[in-house]
C-alpha positions in Angstrom: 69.8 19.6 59.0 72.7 18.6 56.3 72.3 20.0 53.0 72.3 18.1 50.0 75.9 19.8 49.2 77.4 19.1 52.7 76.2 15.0 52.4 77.8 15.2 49.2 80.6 16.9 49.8 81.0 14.4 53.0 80.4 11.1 51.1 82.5 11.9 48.1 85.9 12.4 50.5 84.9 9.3 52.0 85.0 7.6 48.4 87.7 9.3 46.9 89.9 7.7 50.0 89.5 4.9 48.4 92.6 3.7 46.6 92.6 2.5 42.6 93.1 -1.5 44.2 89.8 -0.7 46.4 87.8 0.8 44.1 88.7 -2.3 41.3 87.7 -4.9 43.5 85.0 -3.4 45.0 83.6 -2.3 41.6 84.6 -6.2 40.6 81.7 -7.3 43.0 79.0 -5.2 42.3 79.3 -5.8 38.7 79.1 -9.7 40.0 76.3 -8.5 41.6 74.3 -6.8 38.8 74.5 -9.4 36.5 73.4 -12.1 38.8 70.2 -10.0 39.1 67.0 -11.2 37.1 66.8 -7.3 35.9 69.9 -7.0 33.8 69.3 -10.8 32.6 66.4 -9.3 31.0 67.5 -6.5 29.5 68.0 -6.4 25.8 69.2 -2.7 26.6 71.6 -1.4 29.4 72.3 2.3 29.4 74.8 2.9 31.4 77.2 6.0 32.6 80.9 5.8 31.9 82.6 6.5 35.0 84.5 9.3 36.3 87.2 10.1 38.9 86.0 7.9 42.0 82.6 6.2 41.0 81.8 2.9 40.5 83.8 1.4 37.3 81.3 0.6 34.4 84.0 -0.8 31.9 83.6 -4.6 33.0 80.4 -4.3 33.1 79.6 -3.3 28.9 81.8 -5.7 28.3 79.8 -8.3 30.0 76.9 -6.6 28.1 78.1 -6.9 24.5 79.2 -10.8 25.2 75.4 -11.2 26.4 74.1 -9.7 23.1 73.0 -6.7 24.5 72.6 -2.8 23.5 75.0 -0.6 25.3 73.9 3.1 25.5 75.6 5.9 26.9 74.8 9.2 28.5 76.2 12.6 26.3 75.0 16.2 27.9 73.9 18.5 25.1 73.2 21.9 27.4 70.9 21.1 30.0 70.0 17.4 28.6 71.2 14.1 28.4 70.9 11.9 25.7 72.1 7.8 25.4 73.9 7.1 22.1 74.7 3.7 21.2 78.6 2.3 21.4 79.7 -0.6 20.2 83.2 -0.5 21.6 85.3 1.7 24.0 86.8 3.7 20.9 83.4 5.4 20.4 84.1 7.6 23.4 85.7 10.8 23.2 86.2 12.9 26.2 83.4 15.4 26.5 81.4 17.5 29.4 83.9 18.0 32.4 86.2 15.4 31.1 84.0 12.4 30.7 84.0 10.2 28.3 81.0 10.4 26.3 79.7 8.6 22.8 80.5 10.2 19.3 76.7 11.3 18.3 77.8 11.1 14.5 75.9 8.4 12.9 74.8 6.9 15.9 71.6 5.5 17.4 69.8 7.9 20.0 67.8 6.1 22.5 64.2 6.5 22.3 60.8 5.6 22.7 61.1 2.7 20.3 63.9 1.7 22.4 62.0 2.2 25.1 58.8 -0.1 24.4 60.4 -3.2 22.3 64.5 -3.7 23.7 63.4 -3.9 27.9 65.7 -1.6 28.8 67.4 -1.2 31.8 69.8 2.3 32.9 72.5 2.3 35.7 72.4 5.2 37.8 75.6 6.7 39.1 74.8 8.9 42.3 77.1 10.6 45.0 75.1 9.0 47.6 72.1 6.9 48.2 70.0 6.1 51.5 68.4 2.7 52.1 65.0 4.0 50.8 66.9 4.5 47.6 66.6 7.9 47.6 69.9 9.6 45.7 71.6 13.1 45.8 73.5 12.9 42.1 76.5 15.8 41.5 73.9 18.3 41.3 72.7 19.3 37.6 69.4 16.8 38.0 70.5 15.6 34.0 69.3 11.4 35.6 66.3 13.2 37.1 65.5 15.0 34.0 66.0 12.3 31.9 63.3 10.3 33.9 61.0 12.2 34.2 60.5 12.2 30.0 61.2 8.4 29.9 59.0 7.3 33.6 58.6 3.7 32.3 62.5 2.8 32.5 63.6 0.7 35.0 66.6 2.0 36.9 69.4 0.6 39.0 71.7 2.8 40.9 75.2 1.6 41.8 77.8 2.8 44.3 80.1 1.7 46.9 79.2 0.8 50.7 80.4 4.0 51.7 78.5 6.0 49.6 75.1 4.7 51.8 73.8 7.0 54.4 70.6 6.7 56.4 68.9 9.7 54.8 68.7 11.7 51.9 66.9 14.7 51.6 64.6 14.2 48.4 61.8 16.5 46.8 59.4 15.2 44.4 61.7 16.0 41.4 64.0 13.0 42.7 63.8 10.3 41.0 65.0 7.3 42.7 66.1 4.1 40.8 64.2 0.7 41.6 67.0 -0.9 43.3 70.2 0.1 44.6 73.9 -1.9 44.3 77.1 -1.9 46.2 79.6 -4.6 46.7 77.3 -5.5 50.0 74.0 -5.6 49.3 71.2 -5.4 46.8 68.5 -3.0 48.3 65.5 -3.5 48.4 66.8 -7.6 48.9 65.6 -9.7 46.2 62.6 -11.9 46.2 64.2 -15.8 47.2 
């Protein structure tokens, strides 16, 4: 039986060998994708990662956000937790944990439960791999997990590339998998015609 590590390890060589052009276009679609769905269109609030390295790129999509009048929040670890801060442009990132970019905190809107109950949020999950029951192995630290589990009411969608599907993920009850999952394919579960 694979290990979480080893199906990890596996699916991120298979994602880093895609090339800058690849990963563009591909992450071009599933953006396409993710608006077209009737979950962002709702959303007065999209928290959303910034990515890193390989994943899915999340620039075109805030943008899209902030043209369609809505929130953008982003992730910044503080020790074992996350927290979203709101941006309001690309200059309120600084790099941060391992490199990534993350929001100045200083003067800065903290997502919350007020948030939570009156702007219909909506968070983009990034993963290192995902099965077609949605299940998700992340990079390991369980910070999307955590960050669930105190906010269970927000609706999640978790994007990634084709290649980063597998047929299973091994998943405890301390995973917390997002409602739907995106790649430049498919929309799993389909939605309703």
């Amino acid at each position: 039986m694979d290990t979480k590590a080893n199906i990890r390890h596996c699916i991120l060589r298979k994602r880093d060998a895609l090339t800058a052009a690849e990963r563009e276009e591909k992450s071009r679609r599933i953006t396409e994708r993710l608006l077209g769905t009737g979950q962002y269109q709702r959303a007065g609030v999209i928290l959303t990662y910034i990515n890193f390295k390989s994943e899915v790129g999340t620039e075109e999509l805030i943008q899209a956000a902030w043209k369609d009048g809505k929130g953008v929040f982003c992730p910044r670890v503080q020790g074992d937790e996350m927290e979203f801060y709101q941006i309001f442009s690309m200059e309120d990132l600084c790099r941060g944990y391992m490199g990534i970019r993350e929001p100045r905190t200083a003067g800065r809107q903290c997502f919350g439960e007020k948030e939570l109950a009156g702007a219909a949020p909506l968070m983009l999950m990034p993963g290192a791999v995902f099965d077609r029951e949605r299940n998700r192995i992340g990079y390991g630290k369980g910070y999307y997990d955590r960050y669930l589990e105190k906010y269970p009411g927000l609706p999640a969608i978790g994007i990634c590339f084709c290649c980063q599907l597998t047929d299973w993920v091994p998943a405890g009850w301390y995973d917390k998998k997002p409602n739907m999952v995106i790649t430049e394919e498919c929309i799993i579960p389909p939605p309703d015609c």
